[in-house]
MARTOR-961840 format. One line per field, with one value per residue (C-alpha): x, y, z. Coordinates in Angstrom, 1 decimal, m for minus. Example, Ala and Ser with C-alpha at 12.3 -4.5 7.8 and 13.67 -1.06 7.14 Angstrom:
BEGIN
east <- 12.3 | 13.7
north <- m4.5 | m1.1
up <- 7.8 | 7.1
END
This chain:
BEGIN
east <- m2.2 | m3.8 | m1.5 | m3.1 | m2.2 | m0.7 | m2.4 | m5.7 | m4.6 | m4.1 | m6.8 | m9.4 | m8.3 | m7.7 | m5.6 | m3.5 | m0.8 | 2.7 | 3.4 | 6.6 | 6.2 | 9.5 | 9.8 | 11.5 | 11.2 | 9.2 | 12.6 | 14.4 | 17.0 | 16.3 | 15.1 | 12.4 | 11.8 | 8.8 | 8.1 | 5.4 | 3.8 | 0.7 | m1.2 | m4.3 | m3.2 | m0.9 | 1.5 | 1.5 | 1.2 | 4.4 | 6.9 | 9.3 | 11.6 | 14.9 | 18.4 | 20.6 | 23.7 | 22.6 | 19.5 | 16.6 | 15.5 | 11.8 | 12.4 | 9.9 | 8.6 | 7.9 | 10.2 | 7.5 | 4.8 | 6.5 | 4.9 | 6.0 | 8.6 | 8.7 | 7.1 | 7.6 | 10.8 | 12.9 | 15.4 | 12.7 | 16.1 | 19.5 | 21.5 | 24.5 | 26.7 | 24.5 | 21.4 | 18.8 | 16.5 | 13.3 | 10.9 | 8.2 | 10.1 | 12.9 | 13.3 | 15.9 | 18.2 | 17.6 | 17.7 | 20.8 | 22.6 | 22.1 | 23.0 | 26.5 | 27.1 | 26.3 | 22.8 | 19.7 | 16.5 | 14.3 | 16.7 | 16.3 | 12.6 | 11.7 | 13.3 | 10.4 | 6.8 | 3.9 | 4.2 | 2.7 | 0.5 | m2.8 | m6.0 | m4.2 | m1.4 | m0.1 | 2.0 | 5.9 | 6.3 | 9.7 | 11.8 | 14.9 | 16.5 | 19.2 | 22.0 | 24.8 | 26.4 | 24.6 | 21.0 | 18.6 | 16.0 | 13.8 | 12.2 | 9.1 | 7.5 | 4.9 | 4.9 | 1.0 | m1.2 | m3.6 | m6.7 | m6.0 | m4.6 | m2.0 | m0.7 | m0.2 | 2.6 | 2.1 | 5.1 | 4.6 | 8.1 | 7.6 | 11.0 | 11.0 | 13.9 | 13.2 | 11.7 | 9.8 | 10.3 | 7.4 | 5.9 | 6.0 | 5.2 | 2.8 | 2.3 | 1.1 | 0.0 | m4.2 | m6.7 | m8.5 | m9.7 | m11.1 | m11.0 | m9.9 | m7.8 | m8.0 | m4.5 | m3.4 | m4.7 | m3.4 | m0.4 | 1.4 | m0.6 | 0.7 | 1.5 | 2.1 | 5.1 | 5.0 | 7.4 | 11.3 | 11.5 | 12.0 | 10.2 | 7.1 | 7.4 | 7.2 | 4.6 | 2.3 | 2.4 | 2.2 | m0.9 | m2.5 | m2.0 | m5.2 | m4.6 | m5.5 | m3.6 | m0.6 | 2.9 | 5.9 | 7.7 | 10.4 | 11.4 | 14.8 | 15.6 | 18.8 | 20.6 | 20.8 | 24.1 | 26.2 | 24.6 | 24.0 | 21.0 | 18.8 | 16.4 | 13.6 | 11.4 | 8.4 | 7.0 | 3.4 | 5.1 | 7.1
north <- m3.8 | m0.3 | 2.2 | 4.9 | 8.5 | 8.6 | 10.9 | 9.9 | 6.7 | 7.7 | 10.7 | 7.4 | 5.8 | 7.4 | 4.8 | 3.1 | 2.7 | 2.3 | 2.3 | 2.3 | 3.5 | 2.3 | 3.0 | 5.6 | 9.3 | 9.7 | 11.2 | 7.6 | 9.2 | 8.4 | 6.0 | 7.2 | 6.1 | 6.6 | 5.3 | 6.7 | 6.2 | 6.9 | 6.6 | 6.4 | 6.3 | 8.7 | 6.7 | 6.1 | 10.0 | 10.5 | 10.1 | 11.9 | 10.8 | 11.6 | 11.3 | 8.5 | 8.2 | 7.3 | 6.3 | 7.7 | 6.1 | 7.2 | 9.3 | 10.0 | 13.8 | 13.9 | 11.8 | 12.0 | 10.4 | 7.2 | 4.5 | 1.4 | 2.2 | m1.7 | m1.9 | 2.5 | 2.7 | 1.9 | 2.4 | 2.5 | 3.1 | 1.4 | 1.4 | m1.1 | m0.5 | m0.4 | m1.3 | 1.0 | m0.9 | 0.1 | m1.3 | m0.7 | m2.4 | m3.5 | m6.2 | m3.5 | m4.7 | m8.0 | m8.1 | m5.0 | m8.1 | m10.7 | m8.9 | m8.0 | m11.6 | m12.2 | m13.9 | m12.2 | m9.9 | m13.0 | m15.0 | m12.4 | m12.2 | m15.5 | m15.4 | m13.0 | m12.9 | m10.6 | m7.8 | m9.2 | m6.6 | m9.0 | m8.4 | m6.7 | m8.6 | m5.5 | m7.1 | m6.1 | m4.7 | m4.4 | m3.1 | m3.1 | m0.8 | m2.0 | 0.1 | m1.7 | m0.3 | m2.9 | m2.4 | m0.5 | m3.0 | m3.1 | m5.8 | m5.3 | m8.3 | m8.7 | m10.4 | m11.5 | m13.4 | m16.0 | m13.6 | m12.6 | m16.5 | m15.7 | m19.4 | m18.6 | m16.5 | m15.6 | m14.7 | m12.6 | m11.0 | m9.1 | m8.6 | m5.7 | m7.0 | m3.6 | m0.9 | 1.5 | 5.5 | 7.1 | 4.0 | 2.4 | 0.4 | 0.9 | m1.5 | m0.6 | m2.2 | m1.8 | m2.1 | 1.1 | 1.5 | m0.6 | m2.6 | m4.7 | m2.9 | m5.2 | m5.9 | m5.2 | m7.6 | m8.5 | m7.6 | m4.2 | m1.5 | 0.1 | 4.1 | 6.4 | 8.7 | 12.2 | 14.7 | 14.3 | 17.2 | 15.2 | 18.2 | 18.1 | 14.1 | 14.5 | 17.3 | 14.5 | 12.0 | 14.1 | 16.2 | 12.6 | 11.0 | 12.3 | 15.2 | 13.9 | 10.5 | 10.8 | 11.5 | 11.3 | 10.9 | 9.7 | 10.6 | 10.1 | 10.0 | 8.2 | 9.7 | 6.0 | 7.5 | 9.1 | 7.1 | 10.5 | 10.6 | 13.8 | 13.1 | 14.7 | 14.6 | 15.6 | 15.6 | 16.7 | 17.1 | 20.1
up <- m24.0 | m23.7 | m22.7 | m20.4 | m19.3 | m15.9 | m14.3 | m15.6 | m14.1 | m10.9 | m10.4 | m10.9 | m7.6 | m4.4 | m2.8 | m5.2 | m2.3 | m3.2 | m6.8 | m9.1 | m12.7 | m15.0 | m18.5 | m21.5 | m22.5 | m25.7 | m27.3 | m26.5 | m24.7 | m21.0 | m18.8 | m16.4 | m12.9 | m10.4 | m6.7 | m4.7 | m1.5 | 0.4 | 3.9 | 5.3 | 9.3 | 11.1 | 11.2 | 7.2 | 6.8 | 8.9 | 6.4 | 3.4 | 1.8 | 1.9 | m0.3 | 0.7 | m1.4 | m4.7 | m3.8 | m1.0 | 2.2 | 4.5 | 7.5 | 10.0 | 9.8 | 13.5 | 14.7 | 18.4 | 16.4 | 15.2 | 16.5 | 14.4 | 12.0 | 10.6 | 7.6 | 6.6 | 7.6 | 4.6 | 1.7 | m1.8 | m3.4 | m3.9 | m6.8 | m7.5 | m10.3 | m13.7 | m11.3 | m10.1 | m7.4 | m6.0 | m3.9 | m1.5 | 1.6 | 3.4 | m0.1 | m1.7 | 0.4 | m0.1 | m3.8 | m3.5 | m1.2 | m3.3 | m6.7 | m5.2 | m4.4 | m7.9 | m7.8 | m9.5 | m8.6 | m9.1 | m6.6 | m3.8 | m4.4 | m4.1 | m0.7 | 0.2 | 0.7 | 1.5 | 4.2 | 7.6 | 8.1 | 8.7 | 7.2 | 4.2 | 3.7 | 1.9 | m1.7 | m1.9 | m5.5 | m6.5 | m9.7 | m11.4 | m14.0 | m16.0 | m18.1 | m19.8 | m23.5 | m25.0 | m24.2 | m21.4 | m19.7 | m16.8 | m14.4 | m12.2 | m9.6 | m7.3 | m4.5 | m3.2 | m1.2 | m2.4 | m2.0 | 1.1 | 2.0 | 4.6 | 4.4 | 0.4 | m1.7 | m5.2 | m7.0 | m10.2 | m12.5 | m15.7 | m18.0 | m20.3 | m22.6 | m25.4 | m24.0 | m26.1 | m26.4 | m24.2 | m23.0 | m19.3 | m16.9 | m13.7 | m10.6 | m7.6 | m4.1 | m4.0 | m6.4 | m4.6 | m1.5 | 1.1 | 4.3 | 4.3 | 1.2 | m1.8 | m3.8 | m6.6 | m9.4 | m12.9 | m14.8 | m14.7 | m16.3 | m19.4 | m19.3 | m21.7 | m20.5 | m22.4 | m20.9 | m21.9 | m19.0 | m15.4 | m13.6 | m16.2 | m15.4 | m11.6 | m11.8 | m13.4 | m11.6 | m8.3 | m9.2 | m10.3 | m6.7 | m4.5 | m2.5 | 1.0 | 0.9 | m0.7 | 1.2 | m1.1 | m4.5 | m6.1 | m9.7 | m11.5 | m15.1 | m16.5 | m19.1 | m21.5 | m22.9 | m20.4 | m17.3 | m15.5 | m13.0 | m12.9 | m9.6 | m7.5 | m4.6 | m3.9 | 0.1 | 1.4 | 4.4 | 5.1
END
């Protein structure tokens, strides 16, 4: 696989979506985590995101402008135990439920489908970060129509068993822009993560993210000794 620079990456499309970049600090020494959104209509634009426990939820900026909070209303992150998930819907608490009944991220997921939002059919992506004292992995999935097929689910899951010092993962929810807006297509995308410094981190992936569509972001690192969290987020609106 070629691994890519992230911003690069992301300055080549102007409406990747959502997207969730997983993966490890060049030094080895912490596991890095990035969720993003973006919008195109008012409603889209009106979010930030906002802390929630351990994890964040979406919030309306303008609480007067809402007009559907369904499908952007949300918690992108929950964690459980040695589990960090994150999603681009409502499916964190889906896989966070079914993960404290003892049943898996793949289980939860496969009780899920595409968001309903007809002619898109927009795809739920979905990640996992795992810590345990024996090993640090991460999970990613997407879940898809059959090219635009609303009678039709695709189900995708990618297990990253030995992740690799300053290398990651990238899905997101379009292939670019569009209208209807095309999904995204193949297998995550290789990244190349090169700041062991959570603010350079977050710096690069929100300078890459085009200046008119995107809303908010999400970045944590995870210290892969001591478990501690360092996170931040970033909000166009203020």
């Amino acid at each position: 696989m070629n691994f890519v620079n992230i911003k690069s990456e992301l300055e080549g499309n102007t409406y990747p979506g959502r997207g969730i970049i997983l993966g490890m600090t060049p030094d080895g020494a912490k596991a890095a985590i990035a969720y993003f959104i973006m919008g195109r209509s008012e409603n889209s634009r009106n979010r930030v995101f906002v802390e929630d426990g351990a994890g964040i939820r979406t919030q309306a900026f303008d609480p007067a402008k809402l007009s559907d909070p369904s499908l952007i209303i949300y918690s992108p992150v929950r964690v459980l135990d040695e589990h960090t998930v994150v999603t681009n819907g409502d499916q964190t608490d889906t896989v966070y439920d079914f993960m404290a009944n003892g049943r898996t991220f793949e289980e939860a997921l496969r009780t899920r489908t595409f968001e309903p939002d007809s002619p898109n059919y927009t795809p739920r992506i979905s990640g996992i970060v795992t810590l345990s004292e024996e090993a640090f992995s991460y999970k990613l999935s997407i879940l898809k129509s059959n090219n635009g097929n609303s009678d039709s689910v695709q189900r995708f899951f990618y297990e990253y068993a030995q992740p690799v010092a300053g290398e990651g993962h990238f899905i997101h929810t379009y292939a670019c822009d569009g209208n209807p807006i095309p999904s995204y297509e193949g297998d995550p995308q290789g990244v190349v993560i090169e700041e062991n410094d959570l603010d350079a981190f977050t710096k690069t992936v929100w300078e890459g993210l085009n200046a008119d569509n995107k809303v908010s972001l999400f970045t944590r690192f995870i210290d892969l000794k001591t478990g501690k969290t360092e996170s931040r987020i970033m909000n166009k609106n203020k």
